[in-house]
C-alpha positions in Angstrom: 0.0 0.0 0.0 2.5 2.2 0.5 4.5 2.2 -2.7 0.9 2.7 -4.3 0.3 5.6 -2.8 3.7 7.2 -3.1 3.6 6.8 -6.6 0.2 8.3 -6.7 1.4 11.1 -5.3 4.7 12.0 -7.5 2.7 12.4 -10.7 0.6 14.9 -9.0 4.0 16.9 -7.5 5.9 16.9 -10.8 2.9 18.1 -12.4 2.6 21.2 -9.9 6.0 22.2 -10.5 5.8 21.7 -13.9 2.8 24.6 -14.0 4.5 26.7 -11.6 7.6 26.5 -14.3 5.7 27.1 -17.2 4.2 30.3 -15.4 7.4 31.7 -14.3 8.6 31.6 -18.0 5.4 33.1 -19.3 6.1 36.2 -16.6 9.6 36.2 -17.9 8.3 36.1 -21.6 5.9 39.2 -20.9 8.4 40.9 -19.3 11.1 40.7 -21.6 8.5 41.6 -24.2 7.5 45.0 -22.0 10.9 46.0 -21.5 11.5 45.7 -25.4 8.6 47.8 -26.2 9.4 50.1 -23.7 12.9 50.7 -25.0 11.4 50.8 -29.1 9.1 53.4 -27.7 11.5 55.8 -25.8 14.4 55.1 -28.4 11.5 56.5 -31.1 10.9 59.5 -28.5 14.3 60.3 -28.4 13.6 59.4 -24.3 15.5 57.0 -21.8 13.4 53.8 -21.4 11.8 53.8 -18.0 10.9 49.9 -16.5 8.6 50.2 -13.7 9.1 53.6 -13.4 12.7 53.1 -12.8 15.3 54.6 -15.5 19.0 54.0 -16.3 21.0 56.7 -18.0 24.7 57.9 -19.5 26.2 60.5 -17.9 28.9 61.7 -20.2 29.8 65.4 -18.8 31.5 66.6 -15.1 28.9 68.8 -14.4 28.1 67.0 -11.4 31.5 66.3 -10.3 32.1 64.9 -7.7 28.6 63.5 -7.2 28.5 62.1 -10.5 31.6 62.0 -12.4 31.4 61.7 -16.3 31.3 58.1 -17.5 29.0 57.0 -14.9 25.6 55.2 -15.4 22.7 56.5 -13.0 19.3 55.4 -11.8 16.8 57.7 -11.1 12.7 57.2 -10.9 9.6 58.9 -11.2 8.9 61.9 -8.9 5.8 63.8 -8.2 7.6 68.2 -8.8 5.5 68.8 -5.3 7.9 66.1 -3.6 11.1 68.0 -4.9 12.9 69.7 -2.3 15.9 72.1 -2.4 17.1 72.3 0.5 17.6 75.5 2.3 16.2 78.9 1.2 19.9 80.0 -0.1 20.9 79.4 -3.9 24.4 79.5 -2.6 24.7 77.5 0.0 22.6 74.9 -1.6 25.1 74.6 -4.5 28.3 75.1 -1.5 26.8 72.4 0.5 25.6 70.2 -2.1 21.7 70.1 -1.0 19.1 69.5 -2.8 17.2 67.4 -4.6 19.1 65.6 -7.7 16.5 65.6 -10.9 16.3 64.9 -14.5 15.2 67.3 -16.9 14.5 67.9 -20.5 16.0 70.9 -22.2 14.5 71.6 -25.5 16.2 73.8 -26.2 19.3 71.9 -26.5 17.0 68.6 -27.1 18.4 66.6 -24.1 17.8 65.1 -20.6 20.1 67.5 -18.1 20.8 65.8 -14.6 21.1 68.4 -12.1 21.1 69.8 -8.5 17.7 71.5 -7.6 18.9 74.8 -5.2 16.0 77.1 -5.1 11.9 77.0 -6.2 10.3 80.2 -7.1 7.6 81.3 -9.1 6.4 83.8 -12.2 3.9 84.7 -14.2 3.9 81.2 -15.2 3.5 79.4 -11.7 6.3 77.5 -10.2 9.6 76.5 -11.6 13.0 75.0 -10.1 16.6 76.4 -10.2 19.2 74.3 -11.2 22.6 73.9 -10.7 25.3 71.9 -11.5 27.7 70.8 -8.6 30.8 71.3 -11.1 29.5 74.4 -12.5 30.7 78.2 -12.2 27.0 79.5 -12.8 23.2 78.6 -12.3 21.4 77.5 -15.0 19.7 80.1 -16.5 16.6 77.7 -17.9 13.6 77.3 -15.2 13.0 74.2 -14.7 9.1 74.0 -14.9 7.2 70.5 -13.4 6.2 69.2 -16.7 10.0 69.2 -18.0 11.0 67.0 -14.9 11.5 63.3 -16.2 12.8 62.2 -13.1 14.7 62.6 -9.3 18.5 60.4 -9.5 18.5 57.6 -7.0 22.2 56.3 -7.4 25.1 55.6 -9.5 25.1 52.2 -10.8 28.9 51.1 -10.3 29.1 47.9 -11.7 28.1 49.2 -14.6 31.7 51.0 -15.3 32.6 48.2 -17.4 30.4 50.3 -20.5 32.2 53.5 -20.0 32.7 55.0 -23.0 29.2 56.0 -23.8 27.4 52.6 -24.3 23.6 53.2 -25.7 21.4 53.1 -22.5 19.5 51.4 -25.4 21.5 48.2 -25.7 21.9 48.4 -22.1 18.1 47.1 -22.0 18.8 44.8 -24.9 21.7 43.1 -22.8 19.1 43.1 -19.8 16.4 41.7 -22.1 18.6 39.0 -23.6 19.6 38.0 -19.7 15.8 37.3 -19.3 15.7 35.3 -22.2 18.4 33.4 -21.0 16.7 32.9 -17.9 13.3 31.7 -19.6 15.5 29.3 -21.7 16.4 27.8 -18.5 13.5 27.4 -16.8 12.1 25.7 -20.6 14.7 23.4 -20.1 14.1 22.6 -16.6 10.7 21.8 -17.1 11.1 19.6 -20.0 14.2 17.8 -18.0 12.0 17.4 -15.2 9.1 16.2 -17.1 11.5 13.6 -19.1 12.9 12.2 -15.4 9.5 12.1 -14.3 8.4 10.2 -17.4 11.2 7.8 -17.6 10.7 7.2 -13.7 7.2 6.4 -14.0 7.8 4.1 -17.0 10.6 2.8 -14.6 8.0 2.4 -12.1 5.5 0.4 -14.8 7.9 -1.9 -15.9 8.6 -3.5 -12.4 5.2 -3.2 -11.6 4.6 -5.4 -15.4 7.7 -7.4 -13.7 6.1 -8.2 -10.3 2.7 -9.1 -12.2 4.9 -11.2 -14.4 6.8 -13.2 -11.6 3.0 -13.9 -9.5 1.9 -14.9 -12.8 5.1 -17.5 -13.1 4.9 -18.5 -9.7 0.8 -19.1 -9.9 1.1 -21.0 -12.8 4.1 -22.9 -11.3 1.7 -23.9 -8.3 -1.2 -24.8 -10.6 0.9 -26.9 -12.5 2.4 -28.6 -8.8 -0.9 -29.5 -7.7 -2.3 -30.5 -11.4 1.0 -33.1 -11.1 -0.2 -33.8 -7.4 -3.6 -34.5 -8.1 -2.8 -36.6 -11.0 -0.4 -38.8 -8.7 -3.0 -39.4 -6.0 -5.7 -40.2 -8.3 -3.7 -42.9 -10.3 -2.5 -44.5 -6.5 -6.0 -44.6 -6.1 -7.0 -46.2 -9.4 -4.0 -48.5 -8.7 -5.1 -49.6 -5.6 -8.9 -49.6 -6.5 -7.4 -52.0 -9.3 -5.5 -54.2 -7.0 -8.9 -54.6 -4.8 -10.9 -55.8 -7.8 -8.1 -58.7 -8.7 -7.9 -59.4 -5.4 -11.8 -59.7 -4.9 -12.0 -61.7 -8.3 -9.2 -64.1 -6.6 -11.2 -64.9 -3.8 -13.9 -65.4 -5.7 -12.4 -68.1 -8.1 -11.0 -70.3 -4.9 -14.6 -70.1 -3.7 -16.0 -71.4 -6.7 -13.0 -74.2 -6.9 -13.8 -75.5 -3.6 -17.7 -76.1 -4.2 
């Protein structure tokens, strides 16, 4: 009984990860196909891609030396312009002191994304805008920074990811990511179908000694059948002997009865 029910059981576990392998793949799939669209859709924008509202840019200047020095990759996410702060109320000591809030802007003027200290908010006939500044820089910027320009605040400076300096395309950055997912889907196909082939060839495994066991009661029945078929046989011809021998010996008897009358 209890091999039955352990191999009852395996069939239903292998199947349950089998489905929980499959789904993880399909997440994978979607996501890698997300993060594609995502970066055809800001290359096309002239934009960097943004995952989860999480971005990963170039920087290829020293205007934010020695917070950010030029070569460096940074990560910075979305940001509502009323959570922006910068710092005290003086310009100067703001760029000094290096406080304030870190954003990312576009300039369209120049047509780029400019990564920059916020030092002051103040208003015009236009409502509210920032004042920027560059840590490295001799002078404030002169554009104002208004809330729709704002792409987004900088988190941190992604390290390990010195080994592209030089200028490597945020794009292919996200390819590079994307093909890592791939990878990873890849693996958890072939896990599955690994899985599923031990399973299969265990179960089979599993039939054949069961086909084996059946086999050998079969042999061994047959074997006993055939015993007590010989058995039988053997006591029913000792009894048609001896039923024999009484029947001469009755007819003997007999004879030497009739002789003597």
């Amino acid at each position: 009984m209890e091999d039955i029910k352990n191999t009852s059981s395996n069939p239903k576990k292998a199947k349950k990860s089998t489905i929980i392998a499959y789904i993880v793949s399909l997440l994978s799939l979607l996501l890698c196909l997300y993060i594609t669209i995502e970066v055809i859709v800001a290359n096309n924008s002239n934009r960097p891609p943004r995952i989860f509202n999480i971005s990963v840019s170039y920087v290829p200047t020293e205007s934010m030396k020695p917070t950010i020095t030029a070569g460096s990759y940074v990560m910075f996410t979305t940001v509502d312009a009323d959570d922006i702060k910068a710092g005290s109320g003086n310009i100067l000591e703001n760029h000094e002191y290096m406080s304030g809030d870190i954003i990312v802007f576009y300039n369209e003027k120049e047509d780029k994304f400019i990564i920059h200290r916020v030092v002051g908010i103040a208003e015009d006939s236009n409502g509210r805008y920032f004042i920027t500044w560059g840590d490295n820089n001799a002078v404030v910027d002169e554009l104002k920074v208004r809330d729709s320009m704002i792409y987004g605040k900088y988190v941190t400076t992604l390290g390990f990811m010195s080994i592209f300096s030089g200028g490597v395309n945020t794009n292919v950055i996200f390819f590079i990511l994307v093909g890592i997912f791939v990878i990873m889907i890849a693996m958890q196909v072939a896990q599955a179908v690994l899985k599923n082939k031990t399973e299969s060839v265990k179960k089979k495994a599993q039939l054949d000694k069961e086909a084996l066991r059946e086999e050998l009661k079969k042999q061994i029945l047959e074997e006993e059948i055939a015993k007590l078929k010989a058995r039988n046989e053997a006591l029913l011809k000792e009894q048609q002997e001896a039923s024999n021998g009484s029947l001469e010996n009755k007819e003997e008897v007999t004879e030497n009865e009739t002789k003597e009358e």
